[in-house]
N, C-alpha and C positions, 0 to 999 in steps of 0.2 A: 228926169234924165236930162242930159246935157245938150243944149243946142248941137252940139257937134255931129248927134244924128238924129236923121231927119224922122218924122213923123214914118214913113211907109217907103225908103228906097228901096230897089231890086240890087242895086249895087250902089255901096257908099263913095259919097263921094271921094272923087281921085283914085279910084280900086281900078277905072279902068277894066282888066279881065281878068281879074278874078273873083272866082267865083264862089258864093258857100256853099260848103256840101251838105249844112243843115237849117235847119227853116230859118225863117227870119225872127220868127216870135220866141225860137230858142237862145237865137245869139243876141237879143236885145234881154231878155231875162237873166242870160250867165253876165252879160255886162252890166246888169242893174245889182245884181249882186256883188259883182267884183269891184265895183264904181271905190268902196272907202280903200282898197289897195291901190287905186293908181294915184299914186302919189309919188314926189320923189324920196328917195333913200330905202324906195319898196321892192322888193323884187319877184314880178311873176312869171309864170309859165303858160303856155300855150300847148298844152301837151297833145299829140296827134293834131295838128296845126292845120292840116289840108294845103290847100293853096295859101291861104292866109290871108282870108277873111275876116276871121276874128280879132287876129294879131291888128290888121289892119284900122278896126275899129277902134281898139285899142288902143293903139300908136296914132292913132289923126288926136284922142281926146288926152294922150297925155303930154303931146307938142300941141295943142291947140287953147287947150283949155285950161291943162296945170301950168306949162308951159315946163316941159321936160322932154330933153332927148331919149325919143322909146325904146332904142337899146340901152339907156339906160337901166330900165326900170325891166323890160318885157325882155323872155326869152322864147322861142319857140322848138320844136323837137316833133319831127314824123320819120315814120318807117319810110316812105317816099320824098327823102330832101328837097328831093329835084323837081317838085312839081310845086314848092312854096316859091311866092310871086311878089312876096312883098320886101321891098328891098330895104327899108330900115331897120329890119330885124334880120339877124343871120337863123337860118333852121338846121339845129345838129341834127345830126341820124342816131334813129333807135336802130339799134341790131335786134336780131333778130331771136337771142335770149332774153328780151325785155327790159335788160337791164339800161337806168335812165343814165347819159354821161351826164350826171354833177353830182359833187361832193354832196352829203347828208347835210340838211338843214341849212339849205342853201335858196329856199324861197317863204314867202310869207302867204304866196297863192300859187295853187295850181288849178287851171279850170283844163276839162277834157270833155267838148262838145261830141255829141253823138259819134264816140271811139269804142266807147267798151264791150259794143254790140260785134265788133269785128277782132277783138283778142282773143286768143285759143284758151291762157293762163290768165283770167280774170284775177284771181286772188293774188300772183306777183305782179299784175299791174297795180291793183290798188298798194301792196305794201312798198313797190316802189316810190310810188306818187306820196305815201306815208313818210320814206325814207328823206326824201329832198326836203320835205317842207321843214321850219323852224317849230318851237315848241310854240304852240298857240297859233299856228299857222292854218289856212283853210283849203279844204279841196272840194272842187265844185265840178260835177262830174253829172251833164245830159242824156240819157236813153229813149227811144221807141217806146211808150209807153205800153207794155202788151197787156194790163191792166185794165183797158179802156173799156168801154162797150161794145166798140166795135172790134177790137182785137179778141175777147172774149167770145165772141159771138163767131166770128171770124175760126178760132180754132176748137170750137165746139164743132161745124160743120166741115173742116177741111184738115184738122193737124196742124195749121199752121198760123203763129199767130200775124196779125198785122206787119207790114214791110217785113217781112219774113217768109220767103217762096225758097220753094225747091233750086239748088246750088248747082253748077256748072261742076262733075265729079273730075272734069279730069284736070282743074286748073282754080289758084287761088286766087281771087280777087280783091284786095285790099283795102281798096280805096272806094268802091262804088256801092250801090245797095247788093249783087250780087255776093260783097263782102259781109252780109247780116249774117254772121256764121254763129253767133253765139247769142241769143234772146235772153235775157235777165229782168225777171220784175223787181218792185222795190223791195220786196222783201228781204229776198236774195243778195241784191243789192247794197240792202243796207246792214245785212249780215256777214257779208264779205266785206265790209265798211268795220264792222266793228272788230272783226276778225285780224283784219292791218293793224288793230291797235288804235286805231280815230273815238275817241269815248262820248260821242256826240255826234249823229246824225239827223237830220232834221231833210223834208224832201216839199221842192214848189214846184209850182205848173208853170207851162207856158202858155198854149191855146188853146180854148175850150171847142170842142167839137160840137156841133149841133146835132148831124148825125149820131154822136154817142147821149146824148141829150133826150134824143126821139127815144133810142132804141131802151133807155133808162127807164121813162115810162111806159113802154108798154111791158118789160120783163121785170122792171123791180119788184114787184112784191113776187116774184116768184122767187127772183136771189134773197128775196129776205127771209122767207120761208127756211129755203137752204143754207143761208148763212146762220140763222138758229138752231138751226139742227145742229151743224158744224159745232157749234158754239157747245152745246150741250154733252157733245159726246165726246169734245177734247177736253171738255172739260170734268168729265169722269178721266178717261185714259190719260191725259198730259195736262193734269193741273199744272204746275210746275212751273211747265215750257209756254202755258197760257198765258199765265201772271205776269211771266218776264218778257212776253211776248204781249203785252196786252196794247201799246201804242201802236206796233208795226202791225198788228193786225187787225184791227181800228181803222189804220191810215187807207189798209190797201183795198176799202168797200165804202171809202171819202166819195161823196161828190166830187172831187178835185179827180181823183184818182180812176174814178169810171167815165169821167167825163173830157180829158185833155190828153192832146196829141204826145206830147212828152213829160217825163218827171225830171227834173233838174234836183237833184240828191247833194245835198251839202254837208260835208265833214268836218269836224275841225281835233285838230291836233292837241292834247293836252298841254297847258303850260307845264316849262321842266320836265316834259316827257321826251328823253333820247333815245331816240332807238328801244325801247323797252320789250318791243315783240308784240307781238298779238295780244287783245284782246280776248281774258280766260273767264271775266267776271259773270257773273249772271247779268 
């Protein structure tokens, strides 16, 4: 990764006050993935943008390090305009039918840190986020891992899983954890990924939890027990859905997967695919 950030700041250099609203091992992971887009004649997104953190990181490495004006290259876009803090990049507003203001196949990246846990219509944001990108374009999209050990464990004893608590009914909150209104594991995730139409999804970690590490060893072999069962009776009743399902369901009982604070779910867009609709294949 690129000198431009440092080993462990709390806030990057020249951010000044603002601030992220997701961990720091998530926005160094979407940026290690995003790193062959910033480039010039590239064009990404920052979609659900927060204060503009991200964008922020973003824009010091592509005036510092490519040496490129980051409104050139970087765009951003939150339902809250008015709380993005970084002034090299302008933030349009999402309204509040989700739909994104830019023309179709109008970026090469779109990354969306820890956002998708606070949309009501998960699946028109992803085909949104489908709709902008170019053919062979990538969308890189962070969540709450509720997967984890300790999220698991967590809603086996309570209902509810990890950063995920009971909502404030009489008022909607947006932008804060009191905004986790909508929980999705990768699964889901990456079915609603495929569902936009993206013919490739693939999913990385960011920080390994110790506490979900502890809690691994003392209850795996009892999830594995349970996880064969599982295995064996969907596999009488839903061959079918197993088969086609056999990577994503794989994925979501990984060491990675029971063991790290977030999943960072990476899409990418088929070349010479426009607009073509949802994903119907097996």
């Amino acid at each position: 990764m690129s000198g431009a950030v440092q080993d462990n700041p709390s806030v990057l250099p020249g951010t000044g006050e603002i601030r992220r609203l997701s961990h720091d091992t998530t926005n160094r992971k979407v940026f290690e993935l995003a790193l062959p887009h910033l480039v010039a004649g590239s064009r990404v997104l920052d979609l659900g943008a927060g204060e503009g953190y991200f964008s922020r990181m973003v824009g010091e490495y592509l005036r510092n390090e490519a040496g490129v004006a980051p409104s050139t290259v970087l765009a951003a876009c939150d339902v809250v305009p008015g709380q993005f803090r970084y002034d090299d990049v302008r933030c349009d507003p999402l309204d509040h039918s989700g739909r994104l203001p830019y023309a179709a196949g109008e970026f090469d990246l779109v990354c969306s840190l820890e956002v998708i846990e606070h949309v009501e219509d998960q699946f028109a944001f992803l085909r949104e986020a489908y709709r902008v990108l170019k053919p062979g374009g990538t969308f890189i999209a962070s969540t709450p891992n509720v997967l984890n050990m300790n999220s698991r464990w967590r809603y086996l004893h309570s209902g509810f899983a990890q950063l995920f608590d009971p909502l404030p009914l009489g008022s909607r909150d947006v932008v804060h954890t009191s905004g986790h209104i909508h929980p999705v594991s990768y699964y889901y995730l990456a079915y609603a990924l495929r569902a936009a139409g993206f013919h490739r999804v693939a999913v990385q970690y960011d920080h390994f939890k110790r506490s979900a590490v502890s809690q691994l060893i003392l209850f795996g072999p009892l999830m594995l027990l349970g996880r064969l069962g599982f295995r064996i009776r969907m596999g009488r009743k839903r061959r079918r859905e197993m088969q086609q399902n056999r990577a994503f369901v794989t994925e979501m009982n990984s060491l990675g997967m029971l063991t790290s604070r977030s999943v960072v779910v990476v899409g990418e867009k088929q070349t010479g695919d426009r607009d073509r609709g949802p994903d119907t294949r097996p």
